[in-house]
C-alpha positions as CSV (number, residue, x, y, z in Angstrom):
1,X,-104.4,-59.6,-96.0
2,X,-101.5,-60.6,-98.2
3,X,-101.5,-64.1,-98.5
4,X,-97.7,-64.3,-97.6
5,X,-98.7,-62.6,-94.0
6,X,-101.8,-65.2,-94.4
7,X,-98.9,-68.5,-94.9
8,X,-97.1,-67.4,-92.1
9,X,-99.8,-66.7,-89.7
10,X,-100.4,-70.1,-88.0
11,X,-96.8,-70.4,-87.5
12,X,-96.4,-67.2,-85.9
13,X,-99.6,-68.3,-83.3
14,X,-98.1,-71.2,-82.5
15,X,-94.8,-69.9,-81.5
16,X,-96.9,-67.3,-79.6
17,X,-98.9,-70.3,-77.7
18,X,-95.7,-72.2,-77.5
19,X,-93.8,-69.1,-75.6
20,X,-96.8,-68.2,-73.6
21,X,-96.9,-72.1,-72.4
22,X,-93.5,-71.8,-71.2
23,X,-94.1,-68.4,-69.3
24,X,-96.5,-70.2,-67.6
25,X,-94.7,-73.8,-66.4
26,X,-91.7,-71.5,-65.8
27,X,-93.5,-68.6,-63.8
28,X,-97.2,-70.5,-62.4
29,X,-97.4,-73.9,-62.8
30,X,-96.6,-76.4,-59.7
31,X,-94.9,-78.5,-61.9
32,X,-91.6,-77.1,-61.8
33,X,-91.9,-75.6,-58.4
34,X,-89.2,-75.3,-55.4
35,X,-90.1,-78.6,-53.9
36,X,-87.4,-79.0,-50.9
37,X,-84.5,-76.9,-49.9
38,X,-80.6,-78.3,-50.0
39,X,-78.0,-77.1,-47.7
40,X,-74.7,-78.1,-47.7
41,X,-71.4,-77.1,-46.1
42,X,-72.7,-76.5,-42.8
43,X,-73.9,-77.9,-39.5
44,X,-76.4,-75.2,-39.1
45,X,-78.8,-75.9,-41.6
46,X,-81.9,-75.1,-39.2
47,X,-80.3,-71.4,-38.6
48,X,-79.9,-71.3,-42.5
49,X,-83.6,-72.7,-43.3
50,X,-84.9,-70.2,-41.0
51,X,-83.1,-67.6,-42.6
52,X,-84.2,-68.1,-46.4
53,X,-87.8,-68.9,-45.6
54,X,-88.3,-65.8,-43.2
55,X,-91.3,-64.1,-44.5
56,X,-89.0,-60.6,-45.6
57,X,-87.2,-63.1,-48.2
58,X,-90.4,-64.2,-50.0
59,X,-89.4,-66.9,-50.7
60,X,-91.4,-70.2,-49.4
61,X,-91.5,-74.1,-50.3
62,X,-94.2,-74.6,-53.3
63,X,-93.2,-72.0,-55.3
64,X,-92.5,-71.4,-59.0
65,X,-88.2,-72.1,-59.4
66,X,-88.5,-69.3,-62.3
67,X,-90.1,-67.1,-59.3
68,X,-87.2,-67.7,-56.7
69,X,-85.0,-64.5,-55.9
70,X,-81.9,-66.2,-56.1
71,X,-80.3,-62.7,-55.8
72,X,-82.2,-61.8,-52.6
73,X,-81.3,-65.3,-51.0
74,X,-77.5,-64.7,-51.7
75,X,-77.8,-61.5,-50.1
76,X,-79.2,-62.6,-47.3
77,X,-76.4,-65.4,-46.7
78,X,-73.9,-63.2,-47.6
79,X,-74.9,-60.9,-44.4
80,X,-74.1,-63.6,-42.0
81,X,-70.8,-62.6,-40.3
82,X,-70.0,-66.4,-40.3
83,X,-70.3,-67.5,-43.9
84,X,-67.1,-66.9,-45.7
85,X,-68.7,-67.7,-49.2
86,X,-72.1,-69.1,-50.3
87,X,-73.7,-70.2,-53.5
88,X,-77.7,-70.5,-54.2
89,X,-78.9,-71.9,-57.3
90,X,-81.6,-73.9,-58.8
91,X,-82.1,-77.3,-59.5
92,X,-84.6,-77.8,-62.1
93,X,-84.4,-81.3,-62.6
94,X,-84.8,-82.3,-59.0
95,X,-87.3,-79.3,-58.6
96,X,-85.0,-77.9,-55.3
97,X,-83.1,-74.4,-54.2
98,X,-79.5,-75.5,-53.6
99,X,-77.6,-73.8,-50.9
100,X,-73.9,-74.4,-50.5
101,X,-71.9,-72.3,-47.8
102,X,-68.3,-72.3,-46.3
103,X,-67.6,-71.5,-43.2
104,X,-65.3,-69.3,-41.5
105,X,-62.6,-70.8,-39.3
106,X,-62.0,-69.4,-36.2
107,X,-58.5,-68.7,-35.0
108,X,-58.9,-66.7,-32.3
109,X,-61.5,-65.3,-30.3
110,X,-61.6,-62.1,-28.1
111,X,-64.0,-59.6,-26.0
112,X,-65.3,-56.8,-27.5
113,X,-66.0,-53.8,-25.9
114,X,-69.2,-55.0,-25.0
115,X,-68.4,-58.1,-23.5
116,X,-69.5,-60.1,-26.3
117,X,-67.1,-63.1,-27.7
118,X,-66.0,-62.4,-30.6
119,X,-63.9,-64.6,-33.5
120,X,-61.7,-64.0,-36.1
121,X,-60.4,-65.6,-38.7
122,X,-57.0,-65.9,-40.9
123,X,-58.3,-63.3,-42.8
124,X,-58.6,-60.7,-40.0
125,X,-62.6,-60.9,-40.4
126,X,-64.5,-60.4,-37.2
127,X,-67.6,-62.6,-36.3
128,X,-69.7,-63.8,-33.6
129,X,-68.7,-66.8,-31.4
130,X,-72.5,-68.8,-30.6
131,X,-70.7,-71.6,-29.3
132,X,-69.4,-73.2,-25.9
133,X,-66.0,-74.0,-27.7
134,X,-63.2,-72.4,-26.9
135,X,-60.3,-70.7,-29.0
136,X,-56.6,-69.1,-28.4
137,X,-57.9,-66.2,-26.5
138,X,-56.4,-62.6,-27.7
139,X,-56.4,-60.0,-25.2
140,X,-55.9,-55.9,-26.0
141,X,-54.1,-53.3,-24.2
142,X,-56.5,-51.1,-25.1
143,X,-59.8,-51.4,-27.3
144,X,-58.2,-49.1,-29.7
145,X,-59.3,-50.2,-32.9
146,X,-55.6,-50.0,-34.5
147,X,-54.4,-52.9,-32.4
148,X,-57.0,-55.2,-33.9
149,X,-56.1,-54.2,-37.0
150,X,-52.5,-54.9,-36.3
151,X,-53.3,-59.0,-34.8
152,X,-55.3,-59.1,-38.6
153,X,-52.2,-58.6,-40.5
154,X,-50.3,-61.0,-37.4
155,X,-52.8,-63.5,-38.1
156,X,-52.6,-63.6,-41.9
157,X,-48.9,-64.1,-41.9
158,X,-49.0,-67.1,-39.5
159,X,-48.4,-70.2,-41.1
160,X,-51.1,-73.3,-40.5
161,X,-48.7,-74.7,-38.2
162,X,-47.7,-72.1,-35.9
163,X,-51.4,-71.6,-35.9
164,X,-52.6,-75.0,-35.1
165,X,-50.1,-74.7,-31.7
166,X,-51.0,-71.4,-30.9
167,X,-53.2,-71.3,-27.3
168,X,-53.2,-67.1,-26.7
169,X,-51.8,-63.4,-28.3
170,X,-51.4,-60.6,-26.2
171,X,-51.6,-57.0,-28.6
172,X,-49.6,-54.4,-26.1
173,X,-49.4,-51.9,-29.1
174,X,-48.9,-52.2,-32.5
175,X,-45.6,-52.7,-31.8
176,X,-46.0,-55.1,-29.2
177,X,-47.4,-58.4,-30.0
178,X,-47.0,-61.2,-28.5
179,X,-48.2,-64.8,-28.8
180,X,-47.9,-68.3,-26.8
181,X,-47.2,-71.8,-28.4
182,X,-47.8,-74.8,-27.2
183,X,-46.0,-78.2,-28.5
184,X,-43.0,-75.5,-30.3
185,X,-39.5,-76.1,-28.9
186,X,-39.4,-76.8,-25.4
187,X,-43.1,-77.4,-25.1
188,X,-44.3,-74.1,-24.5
189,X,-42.7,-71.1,-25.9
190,X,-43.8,-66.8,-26.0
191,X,-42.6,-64.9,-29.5
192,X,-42.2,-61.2,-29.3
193,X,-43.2,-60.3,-32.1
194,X,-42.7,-56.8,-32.0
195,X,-45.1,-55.7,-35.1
196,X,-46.6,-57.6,-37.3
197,X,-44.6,-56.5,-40.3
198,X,-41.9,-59.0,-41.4
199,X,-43.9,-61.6,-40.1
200,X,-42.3,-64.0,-43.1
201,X,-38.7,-63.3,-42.5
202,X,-39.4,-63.7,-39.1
203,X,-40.5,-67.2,-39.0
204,X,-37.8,-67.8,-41.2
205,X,-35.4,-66.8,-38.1
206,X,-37.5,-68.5,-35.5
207,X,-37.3,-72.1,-37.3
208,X,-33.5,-71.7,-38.0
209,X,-33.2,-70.7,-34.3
210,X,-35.3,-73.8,-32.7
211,X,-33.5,-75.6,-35.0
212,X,-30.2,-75.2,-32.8
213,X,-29.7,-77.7,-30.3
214,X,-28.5,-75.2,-27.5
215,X,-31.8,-73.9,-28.1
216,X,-33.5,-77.4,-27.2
217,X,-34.9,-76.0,-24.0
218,X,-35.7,-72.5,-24.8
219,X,-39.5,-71.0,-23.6
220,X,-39.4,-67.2,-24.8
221,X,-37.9,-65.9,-28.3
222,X,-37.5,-62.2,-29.4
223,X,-38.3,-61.4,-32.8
224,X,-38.7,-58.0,-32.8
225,X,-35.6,-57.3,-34.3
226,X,-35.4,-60.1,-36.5
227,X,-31.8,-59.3,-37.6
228,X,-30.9,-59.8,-33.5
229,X,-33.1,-62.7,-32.3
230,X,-32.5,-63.5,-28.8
231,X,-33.8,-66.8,-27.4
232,X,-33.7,-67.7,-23.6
């Protein structure tokens, strides 16, 4: 052998030693293990540790950090209907799986074909209610899947404070919704709508009118022609 391959031999084994060391700690060793699960975000932390230490995630307390799916246990968080965003990661000094979620926030809730109570959120996403609480209940003409998509789009365009005093939403058509404030106005006022196109300008229109004081007393307000609002 060369005796420049011989020099640089034993510096070559220990680098080999050194990296096969750290395979180890990192993939086998208990020392650097997941030691306790973090959740944060959320009330439901019991329905969340259930979920990540189901047996299909392969995943348990004990193991390896380096052997964690990560990947596998975003996926599965990201299939929950409820959790609007989620974040897993590792915490190496603290030897712990972190899991931070966010909630979605209900704005609504309706009854799907089935009969099953169902939520939605500013976006327009769909998810189920488990809950005894109650929210602004919208009701369809028809189960015709168009109308729900039309209340999405309604629901986007409300501002927060329309929102907050908002107790129910009627979807006739897609031309026809309609939705019931509380504390607006009088004390209690309906909006036609119409669609749920313009819903900006609209607003616009409905704040200048209830800004009138010979509308002081006024309980309904037609917006579907936004350019001829009628308030009674």
């Amino acid at each position: 052998m060369p005796k420049s391959k011989i020099k640089h031999f034993p510096g070559v084994s220990l680098a080999l030693l050194l990296l096969a060391l750290v395979i180890y700690f990192l993939g086998w060793s208990t020392l650097l293990s997941a030691r306790s699960l973090q959740i944060d975000g959320t009330e439901r932390t019991s329905e969340i540790r259930a979920l990540l230490l189901d047996p299909s995630t392969k995943f348990h307390l004990g193991e390896p950090l380096a052997r964690v799916d990560i990947h596998l246990l975003n996926r599965k968080l990201a299939n929950q209907d409820w959790i609007e965003n989620e974040k897993v990661g590792r915490d190496w000094l603290h030897g712990k799986i972190y899991v931070t979620v966010q909630e979605r926030v209900p704005v609504g809730e309706f009854l799907d074909a089935t009969g099953v109570r169902k939520l939605i959120d500013k976006t327009g996403s769909i998810f189920t209610n488990i809950g005894a609480r109650k929210y602004p209940l919208i009701s369809f003409a028809s189960s015709d899947s168009s109308l729900l998509s039309a209340v999405a789009l309604f629901i986007q365009e409300l501002p927060p404070d329309l929102l907050a005093n908002l107790s129910s939403i009627s979807v006739h058509s897609s031309a026809l919704i309609q939705s019931t404030h509380t504390q607006l106005g009088s004390g209690r006022v309906i909006i036609n709508w119409g669609t749920s196109d313009e819903v900006v300008v609209k607003v616009k229109v409905l704040r200048a009118l209830l800004a009138l004081p010979e509308n002081a007393s006024v309980n309904f307000v037609d917006l579907s022609s936004p350019l001829a609002p009628i308030a009674k």
